[in-house]
PDB file of N, CA, C and O in Angstrom:
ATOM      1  N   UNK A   1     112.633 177.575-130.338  1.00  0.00           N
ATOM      2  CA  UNK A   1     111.535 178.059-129.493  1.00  0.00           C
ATOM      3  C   UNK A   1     110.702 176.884-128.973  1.00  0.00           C
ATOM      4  O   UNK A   1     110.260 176.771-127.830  1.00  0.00           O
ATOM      5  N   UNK A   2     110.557 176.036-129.980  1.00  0.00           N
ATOM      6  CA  UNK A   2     109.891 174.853-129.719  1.00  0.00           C
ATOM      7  C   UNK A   2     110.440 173.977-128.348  1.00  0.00           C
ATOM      8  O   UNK A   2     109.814 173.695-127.327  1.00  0.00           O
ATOM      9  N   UNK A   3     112.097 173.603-128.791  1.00  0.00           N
ATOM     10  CA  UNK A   3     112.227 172.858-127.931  1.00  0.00           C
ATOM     11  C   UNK A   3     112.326 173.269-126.755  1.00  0.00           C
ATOM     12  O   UNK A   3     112.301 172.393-125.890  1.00  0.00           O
ATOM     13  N   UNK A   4     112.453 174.523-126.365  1.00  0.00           N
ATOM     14  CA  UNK A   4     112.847 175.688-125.218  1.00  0.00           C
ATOM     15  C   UNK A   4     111.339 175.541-124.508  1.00  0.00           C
ATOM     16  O   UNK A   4     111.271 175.236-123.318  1.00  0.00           O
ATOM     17  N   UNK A   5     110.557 175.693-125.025  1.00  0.00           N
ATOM     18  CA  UNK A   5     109.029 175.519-124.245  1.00  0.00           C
ATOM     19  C   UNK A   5     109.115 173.912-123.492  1.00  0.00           C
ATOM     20  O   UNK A   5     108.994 173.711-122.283  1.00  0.00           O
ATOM     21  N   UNK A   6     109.378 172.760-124.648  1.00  0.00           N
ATOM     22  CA  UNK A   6     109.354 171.572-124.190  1.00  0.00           C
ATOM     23  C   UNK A   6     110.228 171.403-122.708  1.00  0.00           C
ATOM     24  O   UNK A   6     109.761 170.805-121.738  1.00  0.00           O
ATOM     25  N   UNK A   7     111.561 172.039-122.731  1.00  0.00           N
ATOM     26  CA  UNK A   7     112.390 172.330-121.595  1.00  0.00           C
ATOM     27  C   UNK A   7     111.341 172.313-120.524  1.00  0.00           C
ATOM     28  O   UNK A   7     110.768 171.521-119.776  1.00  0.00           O
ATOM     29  N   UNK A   8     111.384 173.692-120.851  1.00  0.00           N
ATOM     30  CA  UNK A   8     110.509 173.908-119.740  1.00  0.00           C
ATOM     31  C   UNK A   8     109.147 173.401-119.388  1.00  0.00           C
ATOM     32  O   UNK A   8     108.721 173.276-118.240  1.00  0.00           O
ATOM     33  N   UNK A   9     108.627 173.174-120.287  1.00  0.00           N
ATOM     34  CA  UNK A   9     107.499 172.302-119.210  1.00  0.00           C
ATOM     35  C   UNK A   9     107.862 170.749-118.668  1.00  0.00           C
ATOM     36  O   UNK A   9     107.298 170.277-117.681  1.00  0.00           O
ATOM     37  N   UNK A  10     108.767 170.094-119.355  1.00  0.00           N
ATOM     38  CA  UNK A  10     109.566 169.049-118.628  1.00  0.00           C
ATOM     39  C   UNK A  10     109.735 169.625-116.899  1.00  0.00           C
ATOM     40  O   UNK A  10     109.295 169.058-115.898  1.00  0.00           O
ATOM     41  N   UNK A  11     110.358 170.660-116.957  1.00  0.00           N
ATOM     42  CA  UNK A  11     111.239 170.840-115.864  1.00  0.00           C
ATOM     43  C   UNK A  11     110.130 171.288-114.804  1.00  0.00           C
ATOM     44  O   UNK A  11     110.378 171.143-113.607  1.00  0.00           O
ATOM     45  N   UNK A  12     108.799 171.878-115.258  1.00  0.00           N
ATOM     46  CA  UNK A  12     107.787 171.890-114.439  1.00  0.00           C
ATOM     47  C   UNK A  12     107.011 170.858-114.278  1.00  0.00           C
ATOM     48  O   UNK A  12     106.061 171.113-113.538  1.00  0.00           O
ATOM     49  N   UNK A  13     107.045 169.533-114.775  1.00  0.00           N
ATOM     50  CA  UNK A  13     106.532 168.422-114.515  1.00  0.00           C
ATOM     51  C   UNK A  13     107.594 167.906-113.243  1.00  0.00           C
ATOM     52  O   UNK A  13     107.170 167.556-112.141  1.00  0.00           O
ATOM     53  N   UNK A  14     108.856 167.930-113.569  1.00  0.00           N
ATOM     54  CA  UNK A  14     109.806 167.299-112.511  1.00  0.00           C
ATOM     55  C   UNK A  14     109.252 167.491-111.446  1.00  0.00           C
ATOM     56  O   UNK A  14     108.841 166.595-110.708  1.00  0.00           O
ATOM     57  N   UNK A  15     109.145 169.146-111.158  1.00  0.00           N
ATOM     58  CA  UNK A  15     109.013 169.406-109.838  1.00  0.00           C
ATOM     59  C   UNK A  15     107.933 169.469-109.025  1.00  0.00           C
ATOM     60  O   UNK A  15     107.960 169.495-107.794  1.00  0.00           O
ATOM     61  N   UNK A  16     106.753 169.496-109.895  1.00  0.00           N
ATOM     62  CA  UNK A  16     105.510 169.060-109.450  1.00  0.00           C
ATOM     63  C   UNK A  16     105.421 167.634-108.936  1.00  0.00           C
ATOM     64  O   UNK A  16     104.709 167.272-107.999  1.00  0.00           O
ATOM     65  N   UNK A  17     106.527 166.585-109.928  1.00  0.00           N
ATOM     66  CA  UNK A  17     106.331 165.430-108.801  1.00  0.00           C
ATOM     67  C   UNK A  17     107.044 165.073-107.787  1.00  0.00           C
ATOM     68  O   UNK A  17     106.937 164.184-106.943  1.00  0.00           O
ATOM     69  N   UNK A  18     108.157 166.303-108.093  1.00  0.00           N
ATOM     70  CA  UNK A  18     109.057 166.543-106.496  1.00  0.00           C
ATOM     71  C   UNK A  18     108.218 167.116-105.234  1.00  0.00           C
ATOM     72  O   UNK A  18     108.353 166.750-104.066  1.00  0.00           O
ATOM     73  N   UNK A  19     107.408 168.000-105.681  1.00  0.00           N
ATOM     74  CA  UNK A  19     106.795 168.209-104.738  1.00  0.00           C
ATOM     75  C   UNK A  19     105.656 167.476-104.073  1.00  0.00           C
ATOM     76  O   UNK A  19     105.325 167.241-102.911  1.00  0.00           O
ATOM     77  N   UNK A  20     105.164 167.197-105.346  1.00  0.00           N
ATOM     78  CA  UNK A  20     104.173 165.704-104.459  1.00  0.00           C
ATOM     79  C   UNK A  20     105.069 164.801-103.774  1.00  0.00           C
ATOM     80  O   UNK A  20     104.578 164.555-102.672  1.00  0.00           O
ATOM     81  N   UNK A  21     105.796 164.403-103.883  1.00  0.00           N
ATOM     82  CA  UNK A  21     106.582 163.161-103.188  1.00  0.00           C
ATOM     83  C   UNK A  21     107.029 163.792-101.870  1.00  0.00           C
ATOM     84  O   UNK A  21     106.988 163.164-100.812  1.00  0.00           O
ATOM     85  N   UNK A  22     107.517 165.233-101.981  1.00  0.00           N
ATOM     86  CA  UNK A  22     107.942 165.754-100.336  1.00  0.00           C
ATOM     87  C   UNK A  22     106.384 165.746 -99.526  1.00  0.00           C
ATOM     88  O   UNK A  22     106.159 165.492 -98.343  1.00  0.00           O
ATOM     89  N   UNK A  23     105.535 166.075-100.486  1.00  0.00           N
ATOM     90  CA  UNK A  23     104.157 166.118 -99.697  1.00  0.00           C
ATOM     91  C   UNK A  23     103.825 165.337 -98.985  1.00  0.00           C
ATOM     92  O   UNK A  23     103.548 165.464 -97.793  1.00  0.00           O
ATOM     93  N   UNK A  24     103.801 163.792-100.079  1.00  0.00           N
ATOM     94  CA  UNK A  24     103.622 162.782 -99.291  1.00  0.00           C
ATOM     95  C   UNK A  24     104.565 162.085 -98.001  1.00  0.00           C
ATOM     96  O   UNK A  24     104.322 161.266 -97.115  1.00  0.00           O
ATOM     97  N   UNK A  25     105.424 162.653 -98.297  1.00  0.00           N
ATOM     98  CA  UNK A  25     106.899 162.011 -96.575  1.00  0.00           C
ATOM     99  C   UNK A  25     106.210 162.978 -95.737  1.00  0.00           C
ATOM    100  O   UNK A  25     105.400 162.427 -94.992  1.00  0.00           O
ATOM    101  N   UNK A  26     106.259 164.058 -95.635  1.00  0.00           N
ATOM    102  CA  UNK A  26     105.362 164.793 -94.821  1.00  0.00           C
ATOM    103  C   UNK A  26     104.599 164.885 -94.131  1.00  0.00           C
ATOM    104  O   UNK A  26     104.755 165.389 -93.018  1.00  0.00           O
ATOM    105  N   UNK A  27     103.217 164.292 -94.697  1.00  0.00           N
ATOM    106  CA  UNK A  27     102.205 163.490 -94.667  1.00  0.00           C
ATOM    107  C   UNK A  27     102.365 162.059 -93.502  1.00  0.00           C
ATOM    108  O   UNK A  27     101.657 161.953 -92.501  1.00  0.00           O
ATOM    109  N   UNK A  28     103.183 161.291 -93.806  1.00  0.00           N
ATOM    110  CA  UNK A  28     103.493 160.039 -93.572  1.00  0.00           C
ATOM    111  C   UNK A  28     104.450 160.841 -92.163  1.00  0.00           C
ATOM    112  O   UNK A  28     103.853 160.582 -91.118  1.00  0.00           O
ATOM    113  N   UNK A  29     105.194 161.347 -92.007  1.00  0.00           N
ATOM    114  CA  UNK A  29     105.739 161.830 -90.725  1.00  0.00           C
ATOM    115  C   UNK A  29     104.812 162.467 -89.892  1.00  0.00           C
ATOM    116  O   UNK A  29     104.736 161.981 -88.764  1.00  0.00           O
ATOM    117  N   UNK A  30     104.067 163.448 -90.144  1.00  0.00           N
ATOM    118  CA  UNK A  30     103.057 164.030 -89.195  1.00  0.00           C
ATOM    119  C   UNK A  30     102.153 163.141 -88.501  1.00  0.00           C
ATOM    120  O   UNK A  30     101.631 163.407 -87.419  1.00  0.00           O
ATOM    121  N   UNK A  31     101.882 161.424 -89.564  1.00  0.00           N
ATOM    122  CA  UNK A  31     100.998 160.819 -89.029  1.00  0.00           C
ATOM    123  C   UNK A  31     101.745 159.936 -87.881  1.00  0.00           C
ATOM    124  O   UNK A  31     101.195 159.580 -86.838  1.00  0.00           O
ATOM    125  N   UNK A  32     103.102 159.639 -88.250  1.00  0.00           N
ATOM    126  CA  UNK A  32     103.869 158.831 -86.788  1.00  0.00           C
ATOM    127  C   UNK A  32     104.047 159.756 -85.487  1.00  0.00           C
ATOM    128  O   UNK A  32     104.553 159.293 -84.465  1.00  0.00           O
TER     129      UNK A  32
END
């Protein structure tokens, strides 16, 4: 159970900084 939580909040850290990083190209394209 333990490590099954750890999973998963790993895997919601990933994508939170996946999504910051698409944010930021984004960001950086709208401004060119």
């Amino acid at each position: 159970m333990i490590r099954n939580t750890f999973i998963i909040r790993t895997f919601i850290v990933a994508r939170r900084l996946a999504l910051r990083k698409y944010v930021k190209q984004s960001i950086i394209y709208s401004d060119n």
